[in-house]
N, C-alpha and C positions, 0 to 999 in steps of 0.2 A: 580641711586638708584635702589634697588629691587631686588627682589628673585631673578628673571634669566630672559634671553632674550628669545625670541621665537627660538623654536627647540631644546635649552640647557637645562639638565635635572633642575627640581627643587624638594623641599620637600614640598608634599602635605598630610596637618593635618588629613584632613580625613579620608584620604584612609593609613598615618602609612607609608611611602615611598616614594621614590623619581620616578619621573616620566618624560617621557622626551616630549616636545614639548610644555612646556608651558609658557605664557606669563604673567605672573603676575607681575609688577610692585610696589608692596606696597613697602614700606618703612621699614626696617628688623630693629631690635632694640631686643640686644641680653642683658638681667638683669640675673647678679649672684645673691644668696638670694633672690630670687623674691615668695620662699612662704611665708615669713610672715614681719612683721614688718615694715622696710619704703619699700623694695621691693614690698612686695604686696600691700602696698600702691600707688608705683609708677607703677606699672602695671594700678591699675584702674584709676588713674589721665590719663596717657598715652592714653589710649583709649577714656578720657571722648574729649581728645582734638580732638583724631582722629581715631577712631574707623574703617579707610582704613588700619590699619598698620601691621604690622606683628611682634609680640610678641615673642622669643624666652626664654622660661623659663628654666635658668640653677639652677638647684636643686642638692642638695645633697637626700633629700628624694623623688622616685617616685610620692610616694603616694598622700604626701601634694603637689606634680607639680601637679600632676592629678588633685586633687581635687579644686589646684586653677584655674586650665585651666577651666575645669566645669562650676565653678562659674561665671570667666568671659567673657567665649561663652552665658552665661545664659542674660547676662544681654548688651554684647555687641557681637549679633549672626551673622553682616558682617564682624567681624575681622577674622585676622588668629592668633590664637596662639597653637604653639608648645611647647615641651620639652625637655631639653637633660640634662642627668644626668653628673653632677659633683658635685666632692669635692675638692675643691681647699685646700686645704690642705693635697691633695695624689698626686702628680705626675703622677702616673699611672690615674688615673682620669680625673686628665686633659688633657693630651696625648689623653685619649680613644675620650675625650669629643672633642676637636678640630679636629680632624680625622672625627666625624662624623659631624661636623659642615660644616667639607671644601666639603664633599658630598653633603651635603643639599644645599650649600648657593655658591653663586657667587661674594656675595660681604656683610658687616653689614652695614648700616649707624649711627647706634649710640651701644656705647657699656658701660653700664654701671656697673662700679667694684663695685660691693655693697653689697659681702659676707662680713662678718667680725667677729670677737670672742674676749670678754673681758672674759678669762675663772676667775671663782671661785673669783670675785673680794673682795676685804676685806676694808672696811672704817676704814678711820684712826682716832680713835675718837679722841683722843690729837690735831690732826688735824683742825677735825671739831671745837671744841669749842676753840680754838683758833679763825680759820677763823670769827668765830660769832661773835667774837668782835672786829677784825680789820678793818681798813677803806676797805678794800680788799675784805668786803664779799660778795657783787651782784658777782665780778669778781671770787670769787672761787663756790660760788656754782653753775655761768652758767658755768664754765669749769671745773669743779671740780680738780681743780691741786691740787697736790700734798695730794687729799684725798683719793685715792684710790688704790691700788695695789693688782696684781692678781699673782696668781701662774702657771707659763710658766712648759710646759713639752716638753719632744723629740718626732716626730712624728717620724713613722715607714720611714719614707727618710732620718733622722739624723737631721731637723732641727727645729729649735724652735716654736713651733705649731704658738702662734699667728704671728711672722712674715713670716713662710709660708700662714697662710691663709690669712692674711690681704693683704700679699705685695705680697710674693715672687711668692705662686700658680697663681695670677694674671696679673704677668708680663712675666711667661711661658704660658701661653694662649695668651697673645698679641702677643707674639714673634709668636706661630703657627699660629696665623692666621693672619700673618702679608700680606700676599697674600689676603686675604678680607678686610684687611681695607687700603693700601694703592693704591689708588686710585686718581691719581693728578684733573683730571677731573672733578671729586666729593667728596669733603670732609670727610671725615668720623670721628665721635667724641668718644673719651673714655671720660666720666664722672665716677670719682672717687667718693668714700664717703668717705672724712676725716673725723676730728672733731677739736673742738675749743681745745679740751685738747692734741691736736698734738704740743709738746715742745720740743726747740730747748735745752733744759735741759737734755733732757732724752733720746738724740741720740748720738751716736759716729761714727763715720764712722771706728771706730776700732772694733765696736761691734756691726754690724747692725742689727744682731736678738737679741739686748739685753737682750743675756745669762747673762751677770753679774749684772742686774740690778733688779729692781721690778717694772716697770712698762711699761711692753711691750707692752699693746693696746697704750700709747701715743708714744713709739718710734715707732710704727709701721706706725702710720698715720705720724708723721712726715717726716719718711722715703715714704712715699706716695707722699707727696708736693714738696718731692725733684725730686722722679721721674719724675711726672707729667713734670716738668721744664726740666729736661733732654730728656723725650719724643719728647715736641716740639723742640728743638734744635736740633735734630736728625731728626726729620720727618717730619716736618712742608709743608717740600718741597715736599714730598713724598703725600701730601694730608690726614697726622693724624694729629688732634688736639688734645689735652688732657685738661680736665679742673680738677679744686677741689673743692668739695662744701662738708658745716657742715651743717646736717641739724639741728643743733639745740642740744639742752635738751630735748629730748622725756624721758615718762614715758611709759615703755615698759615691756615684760619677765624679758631683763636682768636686767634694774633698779631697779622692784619692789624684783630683787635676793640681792640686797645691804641690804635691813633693813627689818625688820617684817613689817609686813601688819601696826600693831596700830602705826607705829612711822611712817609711811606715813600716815597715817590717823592727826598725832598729826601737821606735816608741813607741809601737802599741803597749809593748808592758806595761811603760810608765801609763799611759793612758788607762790601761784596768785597773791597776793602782789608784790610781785620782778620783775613780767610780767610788771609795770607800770616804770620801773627804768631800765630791762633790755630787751633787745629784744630776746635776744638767747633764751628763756622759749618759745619754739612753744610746747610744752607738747606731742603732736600726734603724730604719722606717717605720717598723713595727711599733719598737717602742714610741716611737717619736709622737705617735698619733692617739696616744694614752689621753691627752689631752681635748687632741678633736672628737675623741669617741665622748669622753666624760660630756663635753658639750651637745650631745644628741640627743642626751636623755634629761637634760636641764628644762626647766621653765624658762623661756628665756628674759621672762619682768621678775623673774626673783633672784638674774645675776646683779652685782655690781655693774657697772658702766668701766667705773676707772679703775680698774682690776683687768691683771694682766694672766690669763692660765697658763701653767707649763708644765708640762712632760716631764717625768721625772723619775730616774733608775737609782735602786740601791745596790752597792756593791755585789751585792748578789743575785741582780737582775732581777728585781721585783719591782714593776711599776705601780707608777699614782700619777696624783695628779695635787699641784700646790698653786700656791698664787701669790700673787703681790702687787703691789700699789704699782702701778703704768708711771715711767718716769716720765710721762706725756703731760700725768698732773701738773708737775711744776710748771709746764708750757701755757697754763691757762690762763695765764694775767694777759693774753692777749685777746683783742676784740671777738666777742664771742664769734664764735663758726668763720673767724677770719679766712685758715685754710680752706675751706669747703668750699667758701665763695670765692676763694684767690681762682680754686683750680677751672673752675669752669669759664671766670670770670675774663679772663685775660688770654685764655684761650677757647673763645668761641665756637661752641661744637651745634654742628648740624648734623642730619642723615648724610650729608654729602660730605663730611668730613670736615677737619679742623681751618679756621678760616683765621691767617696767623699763624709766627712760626715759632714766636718766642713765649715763655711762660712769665 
């Protein structure tokens, strides 16, 4: 584990560059979205547990990395934390980003995919008060199926923004920095952040960035659960783990973007209500990351593969963590590592960007 061995260059925070003859040992753990929401959530969980570690903050905005590096030097002053700019949703971004990562670092031991984008989501009120009164309601308003749909656009690489940012910017970064994490000797873990509303309804493997659909944040994690599963069948041997964790129902930016402030005002009740019937309601970021923390301290060859982790509050606000069978299993009657090989396969990725515009 660790930044670099003695005499191999490494990336030292303070001094803004890489340095050679240094022996630092901490433990590298590199978080996409890590300014705000469960990211910078799980940054300060991360250090409350081990405050020896090394922090690598991937940001799309400098400013807010800065600002959260600041913060939590402030309050945890033996850690090391860094930054490197990306947007996994640009290609060139992430190219630039793993480039300067493979400079810095010798090896990651945990790497968690945890950017993500529900763009302009729209509730489906027909929806909604249907759900209200079906026996199905705890079950639709902690996964919110089939009440919400967002509007997908083309990103400047030709493909469908949320499955580039969700999935695809995220599986060309592991690809680059496949040289630091696979490591037979010492394990190294990708933790993903699915969701419960990741449905085996709303994916095709004919139309993996579900251009033809309306609701591409849930094909997108779905297509996440499949990866993960192809991950480890590919590399297990190689010393990569993959895992999937939901953290839950948080009430966040994007949630309170669904409805006007007074109509969250008018159901939160009912919402603390549902806490006692359903577990998914960890409502925080805090809570939310009950489950990425539980995954830091795991072995990661003594998880399941097809096992899904989840965040989980009881009525009286006491976190855990549960599991369950990835509804990705049932996806596996198809050719083995079919998606792994679709995604790269049909869109040919170079350092100079994607060559092709359709998936």
């Amino acid at each position: 584990m660790g930044l670099s061995t003695r005499g191999k260059p490494c990336w030292v925070p303070a001094l803004g560059r890489v340095v050679t003859g240094c022996a630092s040992m901490r433990k590298v753990v590199l978080i996409t979205g890590a300014s705000s929401g469960v990211g910078l959530a799980l940054c300060r969980r991360l250090l409350e547990e081990d405050d020896a570690l090394h922090l690598c903050l991937a940001c799309r905005s400098m400013s807010k990395a800065e600002a959260v590096r600041t913060s939590l030097l402030a309050s945890h002053p033996t850690a090391e934390v860094s930054i490197v700019q990306v947007d996994v949703s640009s290609l060139p971004s992430v190219f630039q980003a793993t480039k300067e990562l493979k400079q810095r670092f010798q090896r990651l031991d945990y790497v968690y995919l945890n950017a993500g984008i529900m763009p302009n989501p729209q509730l489906n009120i027909k929806a909604l008060f249907r759900g209200l009164f079906s026996r199905k309601v705890i079950h639709i308003f902690s996964t919110a199926e089939g009440l919400l749909t967002q509007n997908d656009k083309i990103t400047p690489d030709g493909l469908q923004e949320v499955f580039e940012t969700n999935v695809f910017g995220h599986f060309i970064l592991i690809q680059e920095l496949e040289s630091l994490l696979c490591h037979s000797e010492s394990p190294s873990q990708l933790i993903w952040t699915s969701s419960r509303n990741a449905k085996k309804s709303n994916f095709s493997l004919e139309d993996v960035q579900h251009s033809k659909g309306q609701e591409p944040y849930s094909s997108s994690k779905y297509a996440i659960d499949l990866l993960s599963v192809a991950l480890n069948r590919n590399f297990n041997h190689q010393g990569l783990y993959s895992s999937v964790v939901c953290p839950g129902t948080m009430l966040t930016n994007l949630t309170y973007g669904i409805l006007p402030p007074f109509v969250w005002m008018l159901i939160m009740p009912i919402i603390w209500l549902l806490r006692f019937f359903a577990n998914a309601f960890t409502l925080t970021p805090h809570n939310g990351t009950e489950a990425l923390v539980w995954l830091f301290h795991q072995k990661p060859e003594s998880l399941n593969p097809l096992v899904k982790y989840l965040s989980a509050t009881t009525g009286f606000g006491s976190n855990y963590v549960t599991s369950k069978k990835s509804t990705s299993c049932e996806t596996l009657g198809w050719k083995k590592h079919k998606l792994e090989s679709r995604l790269p396969g049909e869109i040919p990725i170079t350092s100079d960007g994607p060559r092709g515009r359709h998936c």
